[in-house]
C-alpha positions as protocol buffer text, in pm:
chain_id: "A"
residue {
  index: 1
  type: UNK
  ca { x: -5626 y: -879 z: -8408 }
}
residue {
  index: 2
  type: UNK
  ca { x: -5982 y: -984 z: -8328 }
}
residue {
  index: 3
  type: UNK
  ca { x: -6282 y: -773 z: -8385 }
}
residue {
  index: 4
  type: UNK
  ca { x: -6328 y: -684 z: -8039 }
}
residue {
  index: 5
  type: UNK
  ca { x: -5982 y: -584 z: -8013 }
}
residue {
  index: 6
  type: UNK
  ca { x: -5975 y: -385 z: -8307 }
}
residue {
  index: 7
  type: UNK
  ca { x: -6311 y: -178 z: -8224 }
}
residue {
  index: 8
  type: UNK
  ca { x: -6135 y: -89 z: -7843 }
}
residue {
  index: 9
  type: UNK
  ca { x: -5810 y: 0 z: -8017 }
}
residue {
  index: 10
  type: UNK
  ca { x: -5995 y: 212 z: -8240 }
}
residue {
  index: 11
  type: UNK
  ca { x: -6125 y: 373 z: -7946 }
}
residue {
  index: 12
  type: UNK
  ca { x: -5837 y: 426 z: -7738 }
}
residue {
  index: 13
  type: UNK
  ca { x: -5679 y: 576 z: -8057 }
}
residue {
  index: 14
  type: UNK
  ca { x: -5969 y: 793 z: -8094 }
}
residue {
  index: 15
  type: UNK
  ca { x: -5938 y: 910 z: -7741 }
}
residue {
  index: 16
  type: UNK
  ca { x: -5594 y: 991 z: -7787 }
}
residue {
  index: 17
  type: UNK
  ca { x: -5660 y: 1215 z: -8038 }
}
residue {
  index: 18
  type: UNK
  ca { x: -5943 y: 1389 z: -7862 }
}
residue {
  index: 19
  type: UNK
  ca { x: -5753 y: 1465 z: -7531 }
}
residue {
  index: 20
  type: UNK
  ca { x: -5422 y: 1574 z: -7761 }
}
residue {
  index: 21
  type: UNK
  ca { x: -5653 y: 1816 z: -7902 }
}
residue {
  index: 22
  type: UNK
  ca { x: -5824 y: 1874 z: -7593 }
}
residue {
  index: 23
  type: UNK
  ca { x: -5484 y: 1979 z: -7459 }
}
residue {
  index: 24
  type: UNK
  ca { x: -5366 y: 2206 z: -7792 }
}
residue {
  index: 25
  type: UNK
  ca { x: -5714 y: 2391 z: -7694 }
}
residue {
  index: 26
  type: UNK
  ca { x: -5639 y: 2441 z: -7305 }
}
residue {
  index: 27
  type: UNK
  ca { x: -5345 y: 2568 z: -7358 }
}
residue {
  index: 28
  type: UNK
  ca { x: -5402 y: 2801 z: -7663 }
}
residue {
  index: 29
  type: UNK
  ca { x: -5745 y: 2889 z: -7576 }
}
residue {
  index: 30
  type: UNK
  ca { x: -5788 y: 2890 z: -7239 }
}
residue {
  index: 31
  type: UNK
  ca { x: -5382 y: 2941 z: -7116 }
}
residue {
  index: 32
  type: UNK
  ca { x: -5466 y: 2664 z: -6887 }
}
residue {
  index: 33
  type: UNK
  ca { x: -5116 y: 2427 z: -6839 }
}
residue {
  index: 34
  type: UNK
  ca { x: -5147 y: 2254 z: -6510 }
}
residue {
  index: 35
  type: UNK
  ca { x: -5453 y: 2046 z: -6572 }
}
residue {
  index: 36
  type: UNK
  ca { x: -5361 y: 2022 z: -6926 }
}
residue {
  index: 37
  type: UNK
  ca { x: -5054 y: 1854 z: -6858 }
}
residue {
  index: 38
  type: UNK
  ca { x: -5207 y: 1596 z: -6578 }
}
residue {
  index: 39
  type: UNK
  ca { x: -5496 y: 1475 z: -6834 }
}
residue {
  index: 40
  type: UNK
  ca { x: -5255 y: 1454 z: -7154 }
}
residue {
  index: 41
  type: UNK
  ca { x: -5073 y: 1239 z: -6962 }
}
residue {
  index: 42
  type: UNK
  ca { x: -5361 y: 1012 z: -6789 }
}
residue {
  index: 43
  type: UNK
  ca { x: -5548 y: 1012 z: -7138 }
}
residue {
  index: 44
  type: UNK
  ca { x: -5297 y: 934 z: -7366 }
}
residue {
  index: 45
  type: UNK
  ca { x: -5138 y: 620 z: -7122 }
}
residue {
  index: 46
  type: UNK
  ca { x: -5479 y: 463 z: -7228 }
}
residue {
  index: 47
  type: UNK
  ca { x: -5426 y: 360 z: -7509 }
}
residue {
  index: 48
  type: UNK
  ca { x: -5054 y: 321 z: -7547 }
}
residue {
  index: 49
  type: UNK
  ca { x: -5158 y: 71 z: -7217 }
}
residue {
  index: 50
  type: UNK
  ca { x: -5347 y: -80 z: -7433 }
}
residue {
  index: 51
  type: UNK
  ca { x: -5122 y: -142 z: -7736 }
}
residue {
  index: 52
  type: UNK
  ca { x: -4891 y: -302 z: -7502 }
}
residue {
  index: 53
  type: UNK
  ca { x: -5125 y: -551 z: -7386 }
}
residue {
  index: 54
  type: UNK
  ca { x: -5221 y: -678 z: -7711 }
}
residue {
  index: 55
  type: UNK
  ca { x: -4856 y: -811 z: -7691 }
}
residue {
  index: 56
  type: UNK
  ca { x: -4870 y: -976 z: -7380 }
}
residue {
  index: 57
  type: UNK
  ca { x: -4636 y: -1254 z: -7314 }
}
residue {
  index: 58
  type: UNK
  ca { x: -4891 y: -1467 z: -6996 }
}
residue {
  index: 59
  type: UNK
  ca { x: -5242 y: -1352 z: -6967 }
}
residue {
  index: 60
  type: UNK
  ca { x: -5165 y: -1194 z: -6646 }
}
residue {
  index: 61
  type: UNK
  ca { x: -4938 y: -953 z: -6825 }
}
residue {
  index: 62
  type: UNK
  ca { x: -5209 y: -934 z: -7086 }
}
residue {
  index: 63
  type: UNK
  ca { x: -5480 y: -813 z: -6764 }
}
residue {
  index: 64
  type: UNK
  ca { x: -5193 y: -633 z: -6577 }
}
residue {
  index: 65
  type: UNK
  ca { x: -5162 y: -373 z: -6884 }
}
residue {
  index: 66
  type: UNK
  ca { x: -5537 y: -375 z: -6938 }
}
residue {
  index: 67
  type: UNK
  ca { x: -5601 y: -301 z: -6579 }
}
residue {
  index: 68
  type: UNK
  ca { x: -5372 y: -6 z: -6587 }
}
residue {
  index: 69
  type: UNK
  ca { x: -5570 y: 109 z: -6885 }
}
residue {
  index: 70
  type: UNK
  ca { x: -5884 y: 122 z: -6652 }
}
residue {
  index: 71
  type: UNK
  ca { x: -5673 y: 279 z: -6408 }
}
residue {
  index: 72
  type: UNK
  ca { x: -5571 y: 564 z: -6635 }
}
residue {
  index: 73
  type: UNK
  ca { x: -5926 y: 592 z: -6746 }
}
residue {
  index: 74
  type: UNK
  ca { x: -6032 y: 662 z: -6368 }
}
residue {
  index: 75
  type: UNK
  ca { x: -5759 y: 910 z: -6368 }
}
residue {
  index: 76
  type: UNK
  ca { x: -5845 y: 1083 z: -6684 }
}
residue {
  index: 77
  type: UNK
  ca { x: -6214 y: 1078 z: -6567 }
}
residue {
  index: 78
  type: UNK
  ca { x: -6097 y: 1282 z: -6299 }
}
residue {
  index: 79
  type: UNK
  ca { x: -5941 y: 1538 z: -6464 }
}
residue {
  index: 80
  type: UNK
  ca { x: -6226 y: 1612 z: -6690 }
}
residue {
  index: 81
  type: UNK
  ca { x: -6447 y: 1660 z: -6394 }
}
residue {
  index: 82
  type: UNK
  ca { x: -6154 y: 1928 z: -6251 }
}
residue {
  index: 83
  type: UNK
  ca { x: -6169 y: 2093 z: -6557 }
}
residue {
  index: 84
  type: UNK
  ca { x: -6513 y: 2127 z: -6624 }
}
residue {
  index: 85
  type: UNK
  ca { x: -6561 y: 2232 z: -6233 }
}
residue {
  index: 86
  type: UNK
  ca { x: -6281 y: 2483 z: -6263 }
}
residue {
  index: 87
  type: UNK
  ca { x: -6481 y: 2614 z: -6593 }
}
residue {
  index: 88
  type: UNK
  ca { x: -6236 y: 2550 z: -6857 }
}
residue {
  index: 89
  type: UNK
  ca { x: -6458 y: 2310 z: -7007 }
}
residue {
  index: 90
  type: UNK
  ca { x: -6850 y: 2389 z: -7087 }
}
residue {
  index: 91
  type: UNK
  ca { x: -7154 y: 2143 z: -7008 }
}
residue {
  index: 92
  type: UNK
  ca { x: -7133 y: 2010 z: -7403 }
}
residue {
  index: 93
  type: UNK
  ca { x: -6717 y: 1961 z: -7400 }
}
residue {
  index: 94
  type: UNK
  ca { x: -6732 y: 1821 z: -7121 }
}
residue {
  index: 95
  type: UNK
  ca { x: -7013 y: 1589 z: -7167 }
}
residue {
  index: 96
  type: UNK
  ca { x: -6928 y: 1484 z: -7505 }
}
residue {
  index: 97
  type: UNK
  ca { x: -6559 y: 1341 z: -7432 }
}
residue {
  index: 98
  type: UNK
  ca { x: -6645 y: 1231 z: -7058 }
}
residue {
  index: 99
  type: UNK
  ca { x: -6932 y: 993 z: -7216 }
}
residue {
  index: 100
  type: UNK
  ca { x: -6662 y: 878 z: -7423 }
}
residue {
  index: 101
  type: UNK
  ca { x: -6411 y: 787 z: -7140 }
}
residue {
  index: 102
  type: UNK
  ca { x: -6681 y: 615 z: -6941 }
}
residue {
  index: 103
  type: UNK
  ca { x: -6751 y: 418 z: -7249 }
}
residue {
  index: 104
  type: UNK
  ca { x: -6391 y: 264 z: -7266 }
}
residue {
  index: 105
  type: UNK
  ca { x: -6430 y: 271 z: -6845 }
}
residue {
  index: 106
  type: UNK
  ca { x: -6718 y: 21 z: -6951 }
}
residue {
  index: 107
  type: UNK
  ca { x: -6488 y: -182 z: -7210 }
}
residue {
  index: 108
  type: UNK
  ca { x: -6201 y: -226 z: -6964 }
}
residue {
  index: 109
  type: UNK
  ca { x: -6403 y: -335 z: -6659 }
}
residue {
  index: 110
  type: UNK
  ca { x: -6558 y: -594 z: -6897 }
}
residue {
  index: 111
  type: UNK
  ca { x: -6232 y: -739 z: -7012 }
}
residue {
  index: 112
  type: UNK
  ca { x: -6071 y: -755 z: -6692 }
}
residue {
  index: 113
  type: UNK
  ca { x: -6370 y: -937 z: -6525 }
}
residue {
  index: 114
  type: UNK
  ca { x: -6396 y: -1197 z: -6838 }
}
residue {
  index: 115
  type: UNK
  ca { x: -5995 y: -1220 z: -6817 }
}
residue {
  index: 116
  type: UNK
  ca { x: -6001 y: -1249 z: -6420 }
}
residue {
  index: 117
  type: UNK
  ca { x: -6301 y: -1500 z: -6496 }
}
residue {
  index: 118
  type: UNK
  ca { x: -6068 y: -1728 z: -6751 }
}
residue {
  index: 119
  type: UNK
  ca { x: -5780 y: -1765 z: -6534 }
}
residue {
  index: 120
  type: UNK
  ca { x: -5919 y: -1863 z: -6195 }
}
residue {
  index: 121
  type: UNK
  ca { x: -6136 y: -2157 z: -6434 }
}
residue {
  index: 122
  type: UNK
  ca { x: -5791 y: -2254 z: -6637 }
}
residue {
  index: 123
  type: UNK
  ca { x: -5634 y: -2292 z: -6264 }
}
């Protein structure tokens, strides 16, 4: 595994852990389970996405998987904002781990342009 995709698995796993605990605490804490259920979901996919594109069989698989990453990313993004609005989440929780999904947001739009960008010039 490359540097690059080492530090965004890294991530991803990171995330993962963050919205599992994220979860434990909206549920225990605030007795909040619809939300809780949508974003463990949405935020978890992420990364297990991810994992499976590292094992890509064509590079369209490989951008397929990655794209649904980005996809799940927009989805968890939209979650946090329902939670925070709702008020489950304060400014600072809700700052601090939605800067982080925008980050890997960030990552995936840049490796499905460059990955787009490789297979139209190999055509």
């Amino acid at each position: 595994m490359d540097n690059f995709r080492g530090f965004i698995y890294t991530k991803c796993l990171d995330f993962t852990i963050r919205i599992a605990k994220l979860y434990s605490y909206l549920c225990n804490e605030q007795k909040e389970y619809v939300f809780s259920k949508q974003i463990l979901r949405s935020g978890t996919s992420i990364g297990a996405n991810l994992a499976e594109a590292q094992y890509g069989i064509t590079k369209k698989d490989f951008l397929s998987k990655v794209y649904i990453s980005l996809k799940e990313t927009a989805e968890t993004m939209y979650w946090l904002e329902a939670l925070h609005m709702a008020g489950y989440l304060d400014e600072e929780q809700f700052h601090s781990i939605f800067s982080d999904c925008e980050e890997l947001k960030k990552l995936f739009m840049s490796i499905t342009k460059t990955t787009k960008q490789s297979l139209t010039s190999n055509s």
